[in-house]
Biopython code that builds the backbone (N, CA, C, O; Angstrom):
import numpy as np
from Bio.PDB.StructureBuilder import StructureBuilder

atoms = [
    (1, "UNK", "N", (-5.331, -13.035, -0.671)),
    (1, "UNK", "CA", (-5.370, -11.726, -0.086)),
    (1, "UNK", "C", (-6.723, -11.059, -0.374)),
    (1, "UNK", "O", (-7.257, -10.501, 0.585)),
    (2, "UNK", "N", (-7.216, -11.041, -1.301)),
    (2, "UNK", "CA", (-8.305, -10.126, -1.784)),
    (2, "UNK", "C", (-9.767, -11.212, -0.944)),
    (2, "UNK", "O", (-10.844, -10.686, -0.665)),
    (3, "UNK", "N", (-9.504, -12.574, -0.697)),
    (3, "UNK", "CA", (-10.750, -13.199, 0.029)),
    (3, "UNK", "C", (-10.730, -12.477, 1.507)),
    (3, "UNK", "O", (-11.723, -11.941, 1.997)),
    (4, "UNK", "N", (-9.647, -12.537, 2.036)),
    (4, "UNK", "CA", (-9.089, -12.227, 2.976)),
    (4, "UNK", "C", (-9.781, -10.667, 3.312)),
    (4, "UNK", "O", (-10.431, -10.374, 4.316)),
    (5, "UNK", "N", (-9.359, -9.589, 1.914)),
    (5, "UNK", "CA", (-10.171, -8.128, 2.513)),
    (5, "UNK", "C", (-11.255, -8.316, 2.211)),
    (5, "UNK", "O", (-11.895, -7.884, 3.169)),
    (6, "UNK", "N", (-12.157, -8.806, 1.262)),
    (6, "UNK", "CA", (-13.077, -9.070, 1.447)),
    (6, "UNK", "C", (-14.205, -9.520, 2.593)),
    (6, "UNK", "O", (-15.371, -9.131, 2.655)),
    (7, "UNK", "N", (-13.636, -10.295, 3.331)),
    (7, "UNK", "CA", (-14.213, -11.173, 4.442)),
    (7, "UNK", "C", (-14.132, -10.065, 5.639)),
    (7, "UNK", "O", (-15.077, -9.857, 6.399)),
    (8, "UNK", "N", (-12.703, -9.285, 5.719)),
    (8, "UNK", "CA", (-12.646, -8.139, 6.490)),
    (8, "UNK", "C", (-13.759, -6.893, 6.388)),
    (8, "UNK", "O", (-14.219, -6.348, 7.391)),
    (9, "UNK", "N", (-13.994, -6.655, 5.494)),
    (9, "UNK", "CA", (-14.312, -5.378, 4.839)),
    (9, "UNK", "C", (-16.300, -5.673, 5.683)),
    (9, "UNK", "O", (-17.056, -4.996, 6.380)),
    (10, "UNK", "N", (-16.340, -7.237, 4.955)),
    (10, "UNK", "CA", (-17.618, -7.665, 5.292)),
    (10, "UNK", "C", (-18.047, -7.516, 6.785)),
    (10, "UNK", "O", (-19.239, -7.519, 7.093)),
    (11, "UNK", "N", (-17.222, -7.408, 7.542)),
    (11, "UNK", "CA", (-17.135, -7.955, 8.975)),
    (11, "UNK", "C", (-17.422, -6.458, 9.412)),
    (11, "UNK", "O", (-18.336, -6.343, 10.228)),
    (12, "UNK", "N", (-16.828, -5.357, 9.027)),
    (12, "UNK", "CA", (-16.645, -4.021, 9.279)),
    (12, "UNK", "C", (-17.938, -2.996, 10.010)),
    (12, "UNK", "O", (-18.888, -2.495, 9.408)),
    (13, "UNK", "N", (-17.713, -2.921, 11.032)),
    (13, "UNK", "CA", (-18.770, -2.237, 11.839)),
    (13, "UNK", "C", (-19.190, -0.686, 11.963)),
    (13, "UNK", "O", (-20.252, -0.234, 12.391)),
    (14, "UNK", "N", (-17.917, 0.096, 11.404)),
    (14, "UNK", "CA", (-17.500, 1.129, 11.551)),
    (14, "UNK", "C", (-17.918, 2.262, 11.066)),
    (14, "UNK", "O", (-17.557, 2.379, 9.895)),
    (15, "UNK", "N", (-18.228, 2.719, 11.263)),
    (15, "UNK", "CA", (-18.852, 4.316, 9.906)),
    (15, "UNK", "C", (-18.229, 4.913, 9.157)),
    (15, "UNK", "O", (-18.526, 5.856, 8.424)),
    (16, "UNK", "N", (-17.273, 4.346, 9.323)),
    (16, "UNK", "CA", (-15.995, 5.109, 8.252)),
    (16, "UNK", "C", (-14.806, 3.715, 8.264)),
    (16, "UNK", "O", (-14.381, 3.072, 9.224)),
    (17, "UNK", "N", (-14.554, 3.608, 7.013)),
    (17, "UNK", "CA", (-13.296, 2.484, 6.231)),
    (17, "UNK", "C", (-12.618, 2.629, 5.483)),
    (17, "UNK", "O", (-13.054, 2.623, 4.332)),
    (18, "UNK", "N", (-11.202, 2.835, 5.708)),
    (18, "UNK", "CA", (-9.970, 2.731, 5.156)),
    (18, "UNK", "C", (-9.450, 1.895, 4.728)),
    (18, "UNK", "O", (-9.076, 1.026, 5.516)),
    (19, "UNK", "N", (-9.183, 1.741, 3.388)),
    (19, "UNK", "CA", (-7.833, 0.616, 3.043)),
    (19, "UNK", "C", (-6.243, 1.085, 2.816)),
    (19, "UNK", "O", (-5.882, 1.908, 1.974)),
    (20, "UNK", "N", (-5.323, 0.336, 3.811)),
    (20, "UNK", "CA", (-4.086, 1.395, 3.707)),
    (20, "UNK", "C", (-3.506, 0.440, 2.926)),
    (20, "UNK", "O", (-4.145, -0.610, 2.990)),
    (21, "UNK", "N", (-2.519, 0.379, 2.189)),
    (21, "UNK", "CA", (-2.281, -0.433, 0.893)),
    (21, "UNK", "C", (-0.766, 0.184, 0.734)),
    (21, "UNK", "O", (-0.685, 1.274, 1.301)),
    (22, "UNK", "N", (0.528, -0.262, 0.067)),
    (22, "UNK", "CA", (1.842, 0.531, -0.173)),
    (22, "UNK", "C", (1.509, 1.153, -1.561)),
    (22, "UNK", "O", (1.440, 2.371, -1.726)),
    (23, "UNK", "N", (1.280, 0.108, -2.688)),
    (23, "UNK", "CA", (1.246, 0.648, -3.838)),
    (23, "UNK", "C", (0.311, 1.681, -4.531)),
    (23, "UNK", "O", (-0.104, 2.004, -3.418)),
    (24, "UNK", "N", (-0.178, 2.241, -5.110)),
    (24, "UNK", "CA", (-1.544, 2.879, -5.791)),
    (24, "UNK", "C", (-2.055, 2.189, -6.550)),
    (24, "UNK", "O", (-1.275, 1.455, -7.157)),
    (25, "UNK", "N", (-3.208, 2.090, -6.823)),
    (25, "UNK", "CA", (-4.279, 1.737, -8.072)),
    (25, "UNK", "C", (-3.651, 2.688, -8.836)),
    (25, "UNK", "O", (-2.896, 2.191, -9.671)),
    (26, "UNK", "N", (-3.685, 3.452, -8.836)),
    (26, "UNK", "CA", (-3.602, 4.122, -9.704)),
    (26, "UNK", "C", (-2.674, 5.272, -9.772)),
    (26, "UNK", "O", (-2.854, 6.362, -9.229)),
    (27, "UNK", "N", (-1.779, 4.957, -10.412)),
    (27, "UNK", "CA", (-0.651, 5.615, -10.019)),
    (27, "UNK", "C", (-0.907, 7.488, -10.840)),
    (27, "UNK", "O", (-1.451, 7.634, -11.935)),
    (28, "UNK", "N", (-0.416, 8.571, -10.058)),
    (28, "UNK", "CA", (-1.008, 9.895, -9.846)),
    (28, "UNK", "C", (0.381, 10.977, -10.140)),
    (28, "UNK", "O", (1.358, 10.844, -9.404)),
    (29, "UNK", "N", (0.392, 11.515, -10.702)),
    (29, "UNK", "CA", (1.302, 13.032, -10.374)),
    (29, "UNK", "C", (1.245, 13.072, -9.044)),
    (29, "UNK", "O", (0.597, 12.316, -8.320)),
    (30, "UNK", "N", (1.998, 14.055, -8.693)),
    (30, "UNK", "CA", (2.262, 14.659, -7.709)),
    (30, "UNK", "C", (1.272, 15.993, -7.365)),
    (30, "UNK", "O", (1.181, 16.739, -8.340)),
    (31, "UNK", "N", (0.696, 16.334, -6.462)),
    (31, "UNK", "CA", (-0.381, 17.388, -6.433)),
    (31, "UNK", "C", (0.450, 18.700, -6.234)),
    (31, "UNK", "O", (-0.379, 19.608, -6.163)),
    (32, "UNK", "N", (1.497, 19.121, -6.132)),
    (32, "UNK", "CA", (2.404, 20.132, -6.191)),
    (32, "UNK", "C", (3.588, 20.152, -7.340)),
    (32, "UNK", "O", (3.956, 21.195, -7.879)),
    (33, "UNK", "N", (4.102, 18.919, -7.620)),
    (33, "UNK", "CA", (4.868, 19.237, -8.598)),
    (33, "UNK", "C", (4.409, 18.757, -9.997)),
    (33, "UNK", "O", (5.005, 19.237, -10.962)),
    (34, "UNK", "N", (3.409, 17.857, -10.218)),
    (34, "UNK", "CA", (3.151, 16.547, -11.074)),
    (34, "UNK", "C", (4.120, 15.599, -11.193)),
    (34, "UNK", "O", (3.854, 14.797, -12.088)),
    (35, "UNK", "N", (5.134, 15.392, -10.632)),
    (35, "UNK", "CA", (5.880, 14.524, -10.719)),
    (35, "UNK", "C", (5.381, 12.782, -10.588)),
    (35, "UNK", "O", (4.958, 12.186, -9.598)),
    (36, "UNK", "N", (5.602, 12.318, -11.884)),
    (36, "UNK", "CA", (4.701, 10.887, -11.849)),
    (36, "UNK", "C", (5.352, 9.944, -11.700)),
    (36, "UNK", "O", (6.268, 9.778, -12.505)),
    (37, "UNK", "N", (5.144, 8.921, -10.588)),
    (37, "UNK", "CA", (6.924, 8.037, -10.798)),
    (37, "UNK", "C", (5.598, 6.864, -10.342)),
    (37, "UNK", "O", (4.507, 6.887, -9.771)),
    (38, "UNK", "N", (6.575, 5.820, -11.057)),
    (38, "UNK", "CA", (6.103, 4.195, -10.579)),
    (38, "UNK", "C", (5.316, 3.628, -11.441)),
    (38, "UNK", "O", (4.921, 2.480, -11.237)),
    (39, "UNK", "N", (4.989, 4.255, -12.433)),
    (39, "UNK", "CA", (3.445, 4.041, -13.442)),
    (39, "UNK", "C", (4.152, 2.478, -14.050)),
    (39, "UNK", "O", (5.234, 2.467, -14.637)),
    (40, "UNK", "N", (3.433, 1.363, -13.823)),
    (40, "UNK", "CA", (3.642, 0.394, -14.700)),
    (40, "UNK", "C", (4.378, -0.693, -13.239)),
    (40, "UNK", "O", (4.708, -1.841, -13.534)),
    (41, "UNK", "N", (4.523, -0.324, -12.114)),
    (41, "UNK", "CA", (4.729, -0.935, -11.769)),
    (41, "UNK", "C", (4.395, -1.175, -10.243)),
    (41, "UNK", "O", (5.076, -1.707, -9.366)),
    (42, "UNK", "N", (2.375, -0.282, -10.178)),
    (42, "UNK", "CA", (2.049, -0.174, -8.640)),
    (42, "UNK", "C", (0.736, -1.422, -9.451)),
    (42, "UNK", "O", (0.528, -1.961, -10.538)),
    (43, "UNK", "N", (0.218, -1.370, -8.239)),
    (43, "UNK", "CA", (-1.185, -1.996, -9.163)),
    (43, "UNK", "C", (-1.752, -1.823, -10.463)),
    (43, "UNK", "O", (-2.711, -2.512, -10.811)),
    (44, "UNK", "N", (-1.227, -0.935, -11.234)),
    (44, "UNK", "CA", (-1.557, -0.477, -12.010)),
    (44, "UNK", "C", (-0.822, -1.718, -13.020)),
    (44, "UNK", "O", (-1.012, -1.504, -14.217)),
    (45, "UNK", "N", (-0.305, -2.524, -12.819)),
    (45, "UNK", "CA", (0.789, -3.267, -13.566)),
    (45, "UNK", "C", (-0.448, -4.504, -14.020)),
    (45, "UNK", "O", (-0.633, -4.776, -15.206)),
    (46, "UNK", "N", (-1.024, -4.999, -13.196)),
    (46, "UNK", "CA", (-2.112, -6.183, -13.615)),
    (46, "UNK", "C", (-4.076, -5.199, -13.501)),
    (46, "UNK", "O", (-4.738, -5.156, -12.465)),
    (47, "UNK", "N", (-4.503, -4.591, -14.834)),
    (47, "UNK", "CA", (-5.355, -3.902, -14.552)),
    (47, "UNK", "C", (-6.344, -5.159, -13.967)),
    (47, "UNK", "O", (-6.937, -4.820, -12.943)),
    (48, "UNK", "N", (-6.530, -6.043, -14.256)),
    (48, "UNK", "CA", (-7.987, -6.870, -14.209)),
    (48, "UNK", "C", (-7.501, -7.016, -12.386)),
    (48, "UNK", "O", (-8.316, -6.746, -11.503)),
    (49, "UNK", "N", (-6.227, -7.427, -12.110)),
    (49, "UNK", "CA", (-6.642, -7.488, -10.573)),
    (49, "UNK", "C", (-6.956, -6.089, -9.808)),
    (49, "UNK", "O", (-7.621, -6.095, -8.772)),
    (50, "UNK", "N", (-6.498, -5.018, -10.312)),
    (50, "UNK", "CA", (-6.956, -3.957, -9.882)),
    (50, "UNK", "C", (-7.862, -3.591, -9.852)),
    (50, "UNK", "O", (-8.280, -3.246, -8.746)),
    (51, "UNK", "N", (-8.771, -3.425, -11.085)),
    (51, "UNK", "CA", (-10.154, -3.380, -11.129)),
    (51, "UNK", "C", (-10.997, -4.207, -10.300)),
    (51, "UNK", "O", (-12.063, -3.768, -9.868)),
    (52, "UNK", "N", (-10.492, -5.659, -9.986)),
    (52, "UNK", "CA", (-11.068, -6.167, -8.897)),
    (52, "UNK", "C", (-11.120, -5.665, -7.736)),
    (52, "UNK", "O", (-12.135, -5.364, -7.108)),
    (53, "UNK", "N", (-9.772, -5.535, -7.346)),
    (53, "UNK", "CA", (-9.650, -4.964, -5.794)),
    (53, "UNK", "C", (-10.246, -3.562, -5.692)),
    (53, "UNK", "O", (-10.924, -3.371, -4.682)),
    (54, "UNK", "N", (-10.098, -2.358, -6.704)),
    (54, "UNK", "CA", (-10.916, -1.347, -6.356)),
    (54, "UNK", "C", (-12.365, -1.099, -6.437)),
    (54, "UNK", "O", (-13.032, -0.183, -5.956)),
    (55, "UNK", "N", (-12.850, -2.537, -7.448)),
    (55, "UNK", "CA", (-14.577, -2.568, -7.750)),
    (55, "UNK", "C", (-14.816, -2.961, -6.012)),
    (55, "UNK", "O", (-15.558, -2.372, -5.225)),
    (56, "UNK", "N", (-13.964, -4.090, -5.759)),
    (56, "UNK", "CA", (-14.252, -4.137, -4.186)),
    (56, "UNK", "C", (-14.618, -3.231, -2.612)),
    (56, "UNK", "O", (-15.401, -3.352, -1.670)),
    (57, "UNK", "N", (-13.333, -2.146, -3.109)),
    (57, "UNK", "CA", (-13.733, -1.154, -2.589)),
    (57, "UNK", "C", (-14.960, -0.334, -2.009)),
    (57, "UNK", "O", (-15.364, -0.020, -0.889)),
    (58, "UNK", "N", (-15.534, -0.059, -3.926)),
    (58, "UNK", "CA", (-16.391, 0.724, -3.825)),
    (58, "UNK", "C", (-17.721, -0.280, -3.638)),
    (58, "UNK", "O", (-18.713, 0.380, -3.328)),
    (59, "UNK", "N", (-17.917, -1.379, -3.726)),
    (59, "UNK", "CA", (-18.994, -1.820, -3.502)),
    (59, "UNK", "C", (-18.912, -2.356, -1.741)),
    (59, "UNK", "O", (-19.880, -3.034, -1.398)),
    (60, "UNK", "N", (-18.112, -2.161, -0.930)),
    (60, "UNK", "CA", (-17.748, -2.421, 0.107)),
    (60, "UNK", "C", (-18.237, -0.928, 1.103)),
    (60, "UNK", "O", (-18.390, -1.010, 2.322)),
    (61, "UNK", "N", (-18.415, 0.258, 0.396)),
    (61, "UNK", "CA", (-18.167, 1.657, 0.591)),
    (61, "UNK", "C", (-17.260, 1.750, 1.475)),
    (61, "UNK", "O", (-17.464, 2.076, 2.644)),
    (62, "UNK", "N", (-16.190, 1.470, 0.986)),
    (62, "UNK", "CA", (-14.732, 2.019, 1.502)),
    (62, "UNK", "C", (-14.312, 3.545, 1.195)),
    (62, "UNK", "O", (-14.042, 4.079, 0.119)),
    (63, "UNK", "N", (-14.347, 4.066, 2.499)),
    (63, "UNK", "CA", (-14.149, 5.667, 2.383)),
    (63, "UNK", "C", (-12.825, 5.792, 1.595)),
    (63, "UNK", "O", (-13.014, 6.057, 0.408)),
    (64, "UNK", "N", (-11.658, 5.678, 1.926)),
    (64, "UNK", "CA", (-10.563, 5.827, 1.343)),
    (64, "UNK", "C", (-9.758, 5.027, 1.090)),
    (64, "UNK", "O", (-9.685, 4.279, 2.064)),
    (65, "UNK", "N", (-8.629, 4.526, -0.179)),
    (65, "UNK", "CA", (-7.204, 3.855, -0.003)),
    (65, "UNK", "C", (-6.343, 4.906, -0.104)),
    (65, "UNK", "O", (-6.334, 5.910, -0.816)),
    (66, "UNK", "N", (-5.408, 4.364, 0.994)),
    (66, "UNK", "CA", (-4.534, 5.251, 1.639)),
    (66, "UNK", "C", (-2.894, 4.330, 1.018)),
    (66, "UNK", "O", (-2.599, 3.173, 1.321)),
    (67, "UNK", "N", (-2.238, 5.074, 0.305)),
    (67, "UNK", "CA", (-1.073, 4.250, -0.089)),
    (67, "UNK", "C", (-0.111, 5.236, 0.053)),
    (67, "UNK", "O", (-0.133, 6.260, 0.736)),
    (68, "UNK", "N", (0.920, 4.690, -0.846)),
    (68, "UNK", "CA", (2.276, 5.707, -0.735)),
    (68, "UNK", "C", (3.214, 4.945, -1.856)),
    (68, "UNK", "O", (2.458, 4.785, -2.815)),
    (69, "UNK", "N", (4.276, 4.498, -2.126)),
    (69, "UNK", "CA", (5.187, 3.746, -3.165)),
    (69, "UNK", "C", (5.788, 4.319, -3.855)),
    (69, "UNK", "O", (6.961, 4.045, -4.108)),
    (70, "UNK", "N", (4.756, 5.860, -4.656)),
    (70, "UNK", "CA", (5.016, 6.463, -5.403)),
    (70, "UNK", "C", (5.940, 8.514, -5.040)),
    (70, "UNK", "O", (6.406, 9.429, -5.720)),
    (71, "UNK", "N", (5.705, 8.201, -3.598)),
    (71, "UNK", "CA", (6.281, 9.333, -2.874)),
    (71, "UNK", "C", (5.866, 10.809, -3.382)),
    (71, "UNK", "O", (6.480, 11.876, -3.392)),
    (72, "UNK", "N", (4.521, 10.418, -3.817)),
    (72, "UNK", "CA", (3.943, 12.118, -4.171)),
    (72, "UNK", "C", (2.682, 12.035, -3.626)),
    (72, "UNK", "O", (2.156, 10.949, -3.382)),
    (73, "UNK", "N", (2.011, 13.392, -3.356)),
    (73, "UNK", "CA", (0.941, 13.110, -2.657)),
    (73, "UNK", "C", (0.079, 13.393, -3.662)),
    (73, "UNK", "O", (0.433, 14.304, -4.410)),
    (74, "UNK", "N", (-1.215, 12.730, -3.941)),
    (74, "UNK", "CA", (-2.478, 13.123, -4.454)),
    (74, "UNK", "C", (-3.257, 12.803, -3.993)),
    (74, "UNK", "O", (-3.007, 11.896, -3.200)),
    (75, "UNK", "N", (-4.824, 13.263, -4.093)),
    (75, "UNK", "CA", (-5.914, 12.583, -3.997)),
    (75, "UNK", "C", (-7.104, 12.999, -5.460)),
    (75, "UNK", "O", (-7.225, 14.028, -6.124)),
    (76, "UNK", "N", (-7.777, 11.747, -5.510)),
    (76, "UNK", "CA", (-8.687, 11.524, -6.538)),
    (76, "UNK", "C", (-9.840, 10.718, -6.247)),
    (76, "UNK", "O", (-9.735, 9.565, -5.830)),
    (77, "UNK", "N", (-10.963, 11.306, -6.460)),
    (77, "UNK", "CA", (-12.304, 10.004, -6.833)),
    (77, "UNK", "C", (-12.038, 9.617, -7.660)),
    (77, "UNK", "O", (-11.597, 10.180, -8.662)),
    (78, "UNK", "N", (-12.261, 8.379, -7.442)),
    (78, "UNK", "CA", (-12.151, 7.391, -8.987)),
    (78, "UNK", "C", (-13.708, 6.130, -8.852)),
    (78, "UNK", "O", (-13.694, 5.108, -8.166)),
    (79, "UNK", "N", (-14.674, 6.526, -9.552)),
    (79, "UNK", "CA", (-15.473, 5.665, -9.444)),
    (79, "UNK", "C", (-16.269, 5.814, -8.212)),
    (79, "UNK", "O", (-16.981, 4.855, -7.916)),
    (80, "UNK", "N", (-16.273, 6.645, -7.593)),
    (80, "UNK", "CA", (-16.886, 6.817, -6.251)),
    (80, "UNK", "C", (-16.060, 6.464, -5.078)),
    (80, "UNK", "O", (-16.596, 6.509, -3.971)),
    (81, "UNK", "N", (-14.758, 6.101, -5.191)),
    (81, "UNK", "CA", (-14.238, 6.128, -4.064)),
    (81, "UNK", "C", (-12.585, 7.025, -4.571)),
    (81, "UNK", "O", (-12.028, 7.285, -5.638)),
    (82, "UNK", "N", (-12.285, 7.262, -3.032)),
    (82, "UNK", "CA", (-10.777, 7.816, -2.736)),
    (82, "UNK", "C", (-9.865, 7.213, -2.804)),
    (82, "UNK", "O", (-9.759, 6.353, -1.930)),
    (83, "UNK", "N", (-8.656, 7.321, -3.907)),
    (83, "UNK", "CA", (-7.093, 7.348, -3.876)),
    (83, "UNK", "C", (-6.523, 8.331, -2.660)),
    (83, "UNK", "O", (-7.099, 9.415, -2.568)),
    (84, "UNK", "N", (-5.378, 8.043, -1.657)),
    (84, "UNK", "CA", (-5.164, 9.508, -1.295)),
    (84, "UNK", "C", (-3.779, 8.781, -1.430)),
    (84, "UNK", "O", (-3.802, 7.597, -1.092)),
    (85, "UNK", "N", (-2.606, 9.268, -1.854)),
    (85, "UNK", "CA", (-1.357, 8.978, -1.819)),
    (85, "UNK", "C", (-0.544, 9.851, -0.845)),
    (85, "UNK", "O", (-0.117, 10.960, -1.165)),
    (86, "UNK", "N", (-0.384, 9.371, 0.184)),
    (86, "UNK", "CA", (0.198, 10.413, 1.339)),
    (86, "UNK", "C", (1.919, 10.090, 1.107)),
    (86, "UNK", "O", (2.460, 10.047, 2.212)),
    (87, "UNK", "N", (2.689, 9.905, 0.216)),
    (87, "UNK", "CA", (4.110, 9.722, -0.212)),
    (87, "UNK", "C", (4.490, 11.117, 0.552)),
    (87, "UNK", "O", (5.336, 11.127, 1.446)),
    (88, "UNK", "N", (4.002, 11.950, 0.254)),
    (88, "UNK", "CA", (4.862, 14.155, 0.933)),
    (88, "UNK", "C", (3.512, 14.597, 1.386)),
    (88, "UNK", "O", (3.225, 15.778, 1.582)),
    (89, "UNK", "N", (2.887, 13.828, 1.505)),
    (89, "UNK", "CA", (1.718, 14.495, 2.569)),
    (89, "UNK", "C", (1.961, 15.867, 3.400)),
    (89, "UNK", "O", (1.144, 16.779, 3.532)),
    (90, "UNK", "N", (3.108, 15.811, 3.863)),
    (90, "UNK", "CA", (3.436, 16.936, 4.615)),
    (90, "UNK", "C", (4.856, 17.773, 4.246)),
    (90, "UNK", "O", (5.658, 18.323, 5.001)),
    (91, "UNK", "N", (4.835, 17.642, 2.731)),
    (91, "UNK", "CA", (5.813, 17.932, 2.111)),
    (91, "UNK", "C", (5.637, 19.549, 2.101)),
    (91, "UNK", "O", (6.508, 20.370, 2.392)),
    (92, "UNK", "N", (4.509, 19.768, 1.758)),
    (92, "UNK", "CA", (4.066, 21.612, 1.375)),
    (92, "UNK", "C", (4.312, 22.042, 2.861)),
    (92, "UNK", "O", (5.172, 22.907, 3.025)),
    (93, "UNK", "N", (3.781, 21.635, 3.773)),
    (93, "UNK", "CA", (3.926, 22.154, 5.276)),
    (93, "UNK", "C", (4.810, 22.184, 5.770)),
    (93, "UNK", "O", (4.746, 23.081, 6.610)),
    (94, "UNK", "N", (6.032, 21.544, 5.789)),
    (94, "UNK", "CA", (7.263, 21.692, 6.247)),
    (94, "UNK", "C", (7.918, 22.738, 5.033)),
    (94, "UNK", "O", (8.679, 23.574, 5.519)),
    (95, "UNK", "N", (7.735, 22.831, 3.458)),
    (95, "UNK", "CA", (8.330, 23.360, 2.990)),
    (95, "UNK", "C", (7.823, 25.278, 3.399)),
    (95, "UNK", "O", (8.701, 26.140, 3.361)),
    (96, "UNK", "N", (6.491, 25.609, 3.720)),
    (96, "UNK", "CA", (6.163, 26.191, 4.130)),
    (96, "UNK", "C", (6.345, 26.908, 5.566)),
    (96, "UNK", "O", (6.004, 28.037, 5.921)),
    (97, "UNK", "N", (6.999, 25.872, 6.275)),
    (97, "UNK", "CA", (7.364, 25.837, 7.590)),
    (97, "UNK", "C", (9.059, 26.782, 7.504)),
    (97, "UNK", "O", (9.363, 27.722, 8.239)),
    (98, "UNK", "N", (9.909, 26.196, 6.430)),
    (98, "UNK", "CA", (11.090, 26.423, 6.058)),
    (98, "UNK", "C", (11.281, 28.012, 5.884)),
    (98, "UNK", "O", (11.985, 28.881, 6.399)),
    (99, "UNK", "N", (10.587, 27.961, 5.191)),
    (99, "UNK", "CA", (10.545, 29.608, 4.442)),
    (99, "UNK", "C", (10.315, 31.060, 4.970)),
    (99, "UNK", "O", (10.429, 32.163, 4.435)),
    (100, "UNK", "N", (9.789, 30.468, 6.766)),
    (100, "UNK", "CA", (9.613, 31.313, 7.189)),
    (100, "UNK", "C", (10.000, 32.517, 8.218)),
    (100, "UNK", "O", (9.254, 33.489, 8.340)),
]
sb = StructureBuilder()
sb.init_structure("model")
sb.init_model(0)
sb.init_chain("A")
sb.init_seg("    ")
for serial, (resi, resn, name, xyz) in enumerate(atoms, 1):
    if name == "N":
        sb.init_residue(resn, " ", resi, " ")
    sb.init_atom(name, np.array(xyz, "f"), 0.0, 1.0, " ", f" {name:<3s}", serial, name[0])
structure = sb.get_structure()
């Protein structure tokens, strides 16, 4: 898999690159509640392959990984590139939507 994005990533023409992925590197609170769920068992579970796949990333200049697994939303630089965990992405907006 990782020759595989690699070879992709290489190929990439685009001005802007996403990696959409299920699990997180790095598993995050929640940006509204902190609620932290999954830790120990997203990528975060084998660090050395992680560190691979996200050193990949950033030396690839991959604008963002886009995941979810953990069902909270955050975003973070890490190392020069983007985590964004869209799990309630649109959790505040509908709850906002509700209230009104």
């Amino acid at each position: 898999m990782y020759e595989w994005l690699a070879t992709d990533l290489a190929a990439a023409q685009q001005p802007h690159v996403s990696v959409v992925g299920h699990e997180p590197a790095y598993p995050l609170g929640d940006a509204a509640t902190s609620r932290l769920r999954h830790v120990g068992n997203s990528l975060d579970a084998h660090p050395v392959r992680r560190d691979r796949f996200w050193q990949l990333l950033i030396d690839m200049g991959v604008d963002a990984y886009l995941c979810g697994h953990t069902h909270n939303y955050s975003a973070i630089d890490i190392d020069g590139g983007w985590q964004i965990g869209v799990g309630t992405a649109s959790a505040l907006l509908v709850s906002r939507m509700q209230s009104r």
